[in-house]
Each structure stands twice: as structure tokens, then as C-alpha cells.
C-alpha positions as CSV (number, residue, x, y, z in Angstrom):
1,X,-99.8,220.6,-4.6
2,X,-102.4,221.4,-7.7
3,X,-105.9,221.2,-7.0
4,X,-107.6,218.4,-8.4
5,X,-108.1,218.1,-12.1
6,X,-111.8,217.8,-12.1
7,X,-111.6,215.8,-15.9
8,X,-109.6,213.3,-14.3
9,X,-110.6,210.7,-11.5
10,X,-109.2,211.7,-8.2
11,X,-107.4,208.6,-6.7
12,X,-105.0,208.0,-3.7
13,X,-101.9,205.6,-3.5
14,X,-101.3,204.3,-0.5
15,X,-98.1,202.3,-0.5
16,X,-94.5,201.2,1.5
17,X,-92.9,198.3,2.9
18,X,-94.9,195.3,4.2
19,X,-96.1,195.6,7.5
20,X,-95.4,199.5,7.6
21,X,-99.0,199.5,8.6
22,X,-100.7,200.5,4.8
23,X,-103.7,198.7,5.8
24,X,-104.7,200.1,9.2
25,X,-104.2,203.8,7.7
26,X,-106.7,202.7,5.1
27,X,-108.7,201.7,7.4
28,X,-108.6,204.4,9.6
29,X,-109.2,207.0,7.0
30,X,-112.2,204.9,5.7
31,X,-113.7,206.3,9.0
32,X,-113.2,209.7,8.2
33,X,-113.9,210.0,4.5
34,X,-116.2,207.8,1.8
35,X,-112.9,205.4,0.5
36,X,-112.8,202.1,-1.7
37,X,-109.7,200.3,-0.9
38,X,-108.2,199.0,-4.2
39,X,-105.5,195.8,-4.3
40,X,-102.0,196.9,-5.2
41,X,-100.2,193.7,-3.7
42,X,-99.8,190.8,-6.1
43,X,-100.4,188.1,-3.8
44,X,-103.5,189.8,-1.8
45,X,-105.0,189.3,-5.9
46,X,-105.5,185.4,-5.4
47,X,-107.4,183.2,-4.2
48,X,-106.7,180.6,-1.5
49,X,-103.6,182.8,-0.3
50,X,-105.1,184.9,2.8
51,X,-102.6,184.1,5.7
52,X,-99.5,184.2,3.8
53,X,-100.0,187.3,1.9
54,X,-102.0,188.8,5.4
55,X,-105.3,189.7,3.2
56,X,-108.4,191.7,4.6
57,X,-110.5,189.8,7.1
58,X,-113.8,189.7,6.3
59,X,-114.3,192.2,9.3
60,X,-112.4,194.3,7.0
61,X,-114.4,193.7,3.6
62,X,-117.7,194.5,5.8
63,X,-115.7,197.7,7.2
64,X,-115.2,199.2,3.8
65,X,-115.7,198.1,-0.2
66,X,-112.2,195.9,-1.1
67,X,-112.0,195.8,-5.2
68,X,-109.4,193.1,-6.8
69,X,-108.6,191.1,-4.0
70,X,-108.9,187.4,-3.6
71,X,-110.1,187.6,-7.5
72,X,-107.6,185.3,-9.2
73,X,-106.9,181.6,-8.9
74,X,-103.1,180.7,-8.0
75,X,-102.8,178.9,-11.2
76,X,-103.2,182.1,-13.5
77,X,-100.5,184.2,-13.9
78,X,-101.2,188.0,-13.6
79,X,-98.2,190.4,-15.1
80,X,-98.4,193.7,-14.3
81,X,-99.7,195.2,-17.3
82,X,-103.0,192.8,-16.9
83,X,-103.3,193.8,-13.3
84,X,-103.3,197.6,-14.7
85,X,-105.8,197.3,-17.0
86,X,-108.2,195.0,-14.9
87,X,-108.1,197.4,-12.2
88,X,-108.5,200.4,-14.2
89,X,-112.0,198.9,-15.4
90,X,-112.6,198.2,-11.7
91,X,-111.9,202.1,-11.0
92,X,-114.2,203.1,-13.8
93,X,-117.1,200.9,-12.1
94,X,-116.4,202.8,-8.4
95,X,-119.4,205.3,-7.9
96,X,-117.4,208.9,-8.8
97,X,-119.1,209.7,-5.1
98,X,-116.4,207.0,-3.8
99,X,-112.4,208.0,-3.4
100,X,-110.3,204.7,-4.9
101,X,-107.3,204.3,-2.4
102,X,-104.7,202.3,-4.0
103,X,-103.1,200.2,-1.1
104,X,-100.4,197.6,-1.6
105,X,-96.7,197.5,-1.9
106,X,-96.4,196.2,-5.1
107,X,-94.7,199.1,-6.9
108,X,-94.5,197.6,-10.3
109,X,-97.9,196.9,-9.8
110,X,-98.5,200.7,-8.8
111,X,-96.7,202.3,-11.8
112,X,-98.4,200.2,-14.3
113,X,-102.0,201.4,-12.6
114,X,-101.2,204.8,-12.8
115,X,-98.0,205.4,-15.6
116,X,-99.7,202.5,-17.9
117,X,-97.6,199.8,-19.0
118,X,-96.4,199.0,-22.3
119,X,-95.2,195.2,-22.0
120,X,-96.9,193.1,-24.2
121,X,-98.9,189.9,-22.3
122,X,-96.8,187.0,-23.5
123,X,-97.8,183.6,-21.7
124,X,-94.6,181.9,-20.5
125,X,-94.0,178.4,-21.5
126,X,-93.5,175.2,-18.6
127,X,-90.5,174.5,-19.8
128,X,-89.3,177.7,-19.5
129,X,-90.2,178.8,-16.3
130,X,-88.8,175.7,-15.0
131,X,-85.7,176.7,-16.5
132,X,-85.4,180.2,-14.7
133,X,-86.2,178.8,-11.6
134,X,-83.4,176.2,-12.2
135,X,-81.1,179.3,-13.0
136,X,-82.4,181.0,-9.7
137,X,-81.9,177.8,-7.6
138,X,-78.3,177.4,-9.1
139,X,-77.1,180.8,-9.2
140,X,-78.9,182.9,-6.7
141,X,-80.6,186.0,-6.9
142,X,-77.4,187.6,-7.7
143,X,-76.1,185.7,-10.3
144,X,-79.4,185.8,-11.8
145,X,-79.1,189.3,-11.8
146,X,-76.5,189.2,-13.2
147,X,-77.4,187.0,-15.8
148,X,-80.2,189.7,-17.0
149,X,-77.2,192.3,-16.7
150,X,-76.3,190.3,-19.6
151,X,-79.6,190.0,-21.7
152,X,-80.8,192.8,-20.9
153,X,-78.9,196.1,-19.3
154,X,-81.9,198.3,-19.5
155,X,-84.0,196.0,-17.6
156,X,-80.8,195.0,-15.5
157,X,-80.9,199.3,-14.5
158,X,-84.4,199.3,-13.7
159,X,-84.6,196.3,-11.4
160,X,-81.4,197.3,-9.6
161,X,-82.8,196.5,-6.3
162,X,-83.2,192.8,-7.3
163,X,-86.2,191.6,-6.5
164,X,-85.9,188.3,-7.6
165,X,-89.8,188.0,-9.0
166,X,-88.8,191.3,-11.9
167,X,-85.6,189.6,-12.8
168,X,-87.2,186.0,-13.5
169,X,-90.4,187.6,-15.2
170,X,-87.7,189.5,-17.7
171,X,-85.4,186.6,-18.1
172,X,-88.4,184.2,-19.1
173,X,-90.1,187.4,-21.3
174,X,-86.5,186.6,-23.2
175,X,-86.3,183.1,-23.3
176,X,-89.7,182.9,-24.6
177,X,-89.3,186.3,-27.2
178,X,-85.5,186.3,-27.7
179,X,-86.1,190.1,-27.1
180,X,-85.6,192.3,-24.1
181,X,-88.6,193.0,-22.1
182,X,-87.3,196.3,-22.0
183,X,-88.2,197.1,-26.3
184,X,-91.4,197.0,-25.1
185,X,-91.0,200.1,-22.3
186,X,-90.2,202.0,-25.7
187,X,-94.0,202.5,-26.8
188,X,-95.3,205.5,-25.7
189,X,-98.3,205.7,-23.4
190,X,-100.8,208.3,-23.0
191,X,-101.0,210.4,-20.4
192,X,-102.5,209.3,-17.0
193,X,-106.3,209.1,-16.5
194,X,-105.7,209.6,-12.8
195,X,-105.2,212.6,-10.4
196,X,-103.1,211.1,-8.0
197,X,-102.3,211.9,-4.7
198,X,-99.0,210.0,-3.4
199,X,-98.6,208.4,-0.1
200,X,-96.1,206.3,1.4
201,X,-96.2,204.3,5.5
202,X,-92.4,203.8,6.4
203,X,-91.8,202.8,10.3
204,X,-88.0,203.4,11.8
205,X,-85.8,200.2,11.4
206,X,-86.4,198.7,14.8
207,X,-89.9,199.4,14.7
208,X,-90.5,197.9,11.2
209,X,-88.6,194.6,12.2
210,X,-91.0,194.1,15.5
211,X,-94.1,194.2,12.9
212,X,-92.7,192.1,10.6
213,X,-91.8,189.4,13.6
214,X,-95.0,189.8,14.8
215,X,-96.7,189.6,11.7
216,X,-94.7,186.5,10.9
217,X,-95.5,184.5,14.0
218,X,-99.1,185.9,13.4
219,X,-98.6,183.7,9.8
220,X,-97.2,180.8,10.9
221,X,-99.9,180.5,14.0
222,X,-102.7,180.8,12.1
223,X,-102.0,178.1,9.5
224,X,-99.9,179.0,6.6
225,X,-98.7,175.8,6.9
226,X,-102.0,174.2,6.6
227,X,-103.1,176.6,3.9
228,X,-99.7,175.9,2.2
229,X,-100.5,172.0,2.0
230,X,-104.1,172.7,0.7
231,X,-102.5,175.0,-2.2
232,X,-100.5,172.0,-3.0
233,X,-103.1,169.4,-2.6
234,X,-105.2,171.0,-5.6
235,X,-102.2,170.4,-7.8
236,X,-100.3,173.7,-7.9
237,X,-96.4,172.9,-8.6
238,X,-94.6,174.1,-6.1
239,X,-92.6,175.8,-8.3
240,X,-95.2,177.9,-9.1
241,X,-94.3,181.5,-8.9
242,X,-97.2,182.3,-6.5
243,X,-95.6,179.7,-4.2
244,X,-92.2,180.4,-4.3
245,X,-92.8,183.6,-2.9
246,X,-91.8,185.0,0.6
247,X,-93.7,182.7,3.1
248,X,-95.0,180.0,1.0
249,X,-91.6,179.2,-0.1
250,X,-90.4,178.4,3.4
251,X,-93.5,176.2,4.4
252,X,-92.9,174.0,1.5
253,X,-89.2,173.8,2.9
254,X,-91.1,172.6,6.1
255,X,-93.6,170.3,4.4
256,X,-90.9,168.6,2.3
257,X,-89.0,168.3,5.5
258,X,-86.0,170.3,3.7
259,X,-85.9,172.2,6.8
260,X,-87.0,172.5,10.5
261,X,-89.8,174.9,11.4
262,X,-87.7,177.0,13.6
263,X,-85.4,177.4,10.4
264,X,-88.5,178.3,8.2
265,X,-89.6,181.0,11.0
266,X,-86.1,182.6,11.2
267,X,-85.6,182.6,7.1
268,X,-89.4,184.1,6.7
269,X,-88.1,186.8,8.8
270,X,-85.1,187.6,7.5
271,X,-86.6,187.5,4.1
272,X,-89.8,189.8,4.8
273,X,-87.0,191.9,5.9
274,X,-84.6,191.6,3.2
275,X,-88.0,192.5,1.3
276,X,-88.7,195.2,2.9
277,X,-85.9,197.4,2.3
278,X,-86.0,196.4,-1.2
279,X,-89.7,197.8,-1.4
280,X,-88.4,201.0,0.4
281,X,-85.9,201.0,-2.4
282,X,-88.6,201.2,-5.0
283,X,-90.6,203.8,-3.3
284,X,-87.8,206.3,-2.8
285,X,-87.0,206.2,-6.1
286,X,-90.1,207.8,-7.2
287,X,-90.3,211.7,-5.7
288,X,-94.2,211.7,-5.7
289,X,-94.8,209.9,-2.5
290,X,-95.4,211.8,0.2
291,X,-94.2,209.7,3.5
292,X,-96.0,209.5,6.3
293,X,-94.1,208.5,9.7
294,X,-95.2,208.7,13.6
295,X,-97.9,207.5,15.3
296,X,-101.3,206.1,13.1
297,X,-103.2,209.1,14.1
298,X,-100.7,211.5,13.5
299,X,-100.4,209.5,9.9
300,X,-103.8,210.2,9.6
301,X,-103.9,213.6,10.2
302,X,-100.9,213.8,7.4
303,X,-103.0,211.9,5.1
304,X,-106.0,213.6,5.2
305,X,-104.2,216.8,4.8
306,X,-102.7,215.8,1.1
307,X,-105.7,214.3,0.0
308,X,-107.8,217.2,0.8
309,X,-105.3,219.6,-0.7
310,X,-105.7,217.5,-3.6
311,X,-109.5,217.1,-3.7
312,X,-111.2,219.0,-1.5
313,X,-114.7,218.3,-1.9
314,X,-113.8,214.6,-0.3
315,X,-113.2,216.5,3.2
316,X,-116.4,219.3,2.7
């Protein structure tokens, strides 16, 4: 690796599937070196969402500065290309004496932070969100896929590992434009303003699925179900795309008594896994990241020896 660019702001990306353990090894290396953690997970970015999206405890946001969590209310939609540019102000305002570590696994998310994004913000109209999710109830997440395979190849190529969020955000960028999202990939953006150091927590299989059950019965335990109703008691639809995401989506199914709560806690975890492998997906795609397996310290120890390649004056 290149030594660090000292005209551009060192900064770490720490990402991987959920419950691969991102957090802890933040957490952990905020003990060794002076570290902001920085929100790279969608969900983690609103409000009133804590247990289903397993957000810092406040024992966490007293451990170590948090930037850009818990900083948006469920009603507002947040594309990618506003989350890049709100958090690139939020880097700016981190004192220089401070490492930003990028944590999440919201890939999207990640590559519009560092890469920039060229979409332009185009608000979605009711009607036509309540469309896509119509589509995506009828036909699945594969024959919505499909369905963008049809609109829109490019974007189609791009989102090839599905995730169902990408392909209803470019199907209602359509319906709302009648262009492809993906005309807008064509502007070119200027280089990075980041020197980035690329990390990525994987698990083994069996080892990933016993985090995800127990982070699941750690969810349902500690009252998604009760934080689920008080989302929908302040008026959010539940059709809302913050709700009908992993988690929140199966509590409703409980609340509206669509399902038992044994069924919820099954699905929930054969989605978060389903999820996961699509977020390893992403990652490997991209032939920056540095993965880090084994034990947390030994994590560590890998960790802190690619950021201090990259910057060394964090580890002087």
C-alpha cells in the first residue's frame, strides 16, 4: 500500500455482512488509536429505529464520538447520494487530529461516500412508491428484478445481487423520470477527496449464522415489536420503505396478525441471512477491501497493521 496522501483526509472503511462483528472491531480499535466512528448503514441513520437496525448503545456513543447516526426521522427519505454528501460535511467538521472510520454495511452507501455519486435527488411520488411495492408484493424480488432487466439493463447489471431496496429505488427513479437511473451514473465525478484505507469483517458460514440467530433473538427480546408499534402509532405507513425492511417487516406481519411470532422469528432469520450473503456479494466485488477473518484480536492486529501502513502518524 501507498503511504498516505497528506493533501487528502485519511479515512478507514470498515464494512461486511451484518453481524460479522464491524462494530466491536471499531470499538476495539477506538482503544488503541484516536477514531470517530462514521454511519454507513442506512437504517442506523434514523431515528426511532435502534433495536431493529442494532444501533450504538449509549455506552457506545460515550465510548467513542458516533457522527450520522440516529440523525434522520423515518418519514424522510435519504438516497444515497444525500447520505454522501451530508456525511462528507460531517467528515470535514471531524478535528484532522481524529481518524473518521466508516462502519456499516451499506455498500451503496459506501461508494457514494468515497467514489461520489452522480444520481440526481428526485423525491418519489405516493402513488408511485405504492405502485413498486404493489409490483414487489405481486411479483417478488425476482420478477421485480426482472422487471428493471427490462427498464433498465445497466442498472439491472449493477444490482445483480438483488437487493430488493436498489431495484425498487431504480424502478420508482423511472416511473417518476421515464429515464433510467443509470443516465445519471454517466456524469463524471471528480476524483476522491479521501485516502482510504479498505477493510472488510467476514465470519465462516456457521459462525456468521450463530451471530445473526443470536442477534435476532437479541431483537426480538428487547422490543422490536414494541418499537415497531410506536413507529406505527406516529403515523408512518407501513409501507414505508424504512419499515419494510429486514426486521420491521416481519413484526408488522406479527402486529397485523398475518403471521405467528415463531414464523416472524424464523423468516427474520432466514432473511438477515439471505442478506447477508448478498452484502458479501457486494463487498467482493470491489478488490480494495482488505478482509479481516479470526479471532477480534487477531482482527485487530490486522487492522491496525493496514491503517498504519497507510497513515502512520495515527500509530506514532
Amino acid at each position: 500500500m501507498k503511504q498516505s496522501d497528506n493533501s487528502m483526509r485519511h479515512v478507514v472503511v470498515l464494512a461486511g455482512p451484518t453481524a460479522a462483528g464491524k462494530s466491536g472491531l471499531a470499538l476495539e480499535l477506538a482503544r488503541t488509536m484516536p477514531i470517530t466512528i462514521v454511519c454507513a448503514d442506512a437504517r442506523q441513520a434514523v431515528r426511532g429505529m435502534r433495536i431493529g437496525t442494532a444501533a450504538p448503545t449509549e455506552d457506545d456513543y460515550a465510548e467513542v464520538p458516533h457522527v450520522g447516526f440516529e440523525m434522520r426521522d423515518p418519514e424522510q427519505e435519504y438516497s444515497a447520494a444525500e447520505y454522501a454528501r451530508y456525511t462528507r460535511l460531517a467528515i470535514d467538521d471531524i478535528s484532522p487530529n481524529r481518524l473518521p472510520v466508516i462502519v456499516g454495511g451499506s455498500g451503496l452507501y459506501i461508494q457514494a461516500l468515497i467514489d461520489g455519486f452522480s444520481e440526481d435527488v428526485v423525491p418519489t411520488p405516493q402513488d408511485v412508491r405504492r405502485r413498486v411495492v404493489e409490483e414487489l408484493d405481486e411479483l417478488g424480488r425476482i420478477g421485480l428484478y426482472h422487471k428493471l432487466v427490462e427498464v433498465d439493463p445497466i442498472a439491472a447489471k449493477r444490482y445483480a445481487d438483488m437487493n430488493p431496496r436498489r431495484i425498487q429505488r431504480a424502478l420508482e427513479y423511472f416511473y417518476t423520470t421515464g429515464t433510467p437511473i443509470s443516465k445519471t451514473w454517466n456524469t463524471s465525478q471528480p476524483p476522491s477527496p479521501y485516502h482510504t484505507t479498505w477493510l472488510a469483517v467476514d465470519q465462516p458460514d456457521e459462525t456468521l449464522r450463530n451471530l445473526i440467530s443470536t442477534r435476532c433473538t437479541h431483537m426480538w427480546n428487547s422490543g422490536l415489536l414494541e418499537e415497531t408499534q410506536h413507529l406505527l402509532d406516529r403515523g408512518l405507513d407501513p409501507d414505508a420503505h424504512m419499515l419494510r425492511t429486514i426486521g420491521y417487516s416481519e413484526a408488522i406481519d406479527v402486529l397485523s396478525g398475518r403471521c405467528s411470532l415463531p414464523e416472524a422469528q424464523e423468516h427474520l432469520l432466514r432473511s438477515t441471512w439471505q442478506y447477508a450473503k448478498r452484502q458479501r456479494t457486494w463487498f467482493r466485488r470491489d478488490e480494495r477491501y482488505i478482509w479481516l477473518r479470526g479471532s477480534r484480536s487477531e482482527m485487530v492486529v490486522e487492522a491496525r497493521r493496514s491503517i498504519c501502513n497507510d497513515g502512520p502518524q495515527w500509530c506514532s
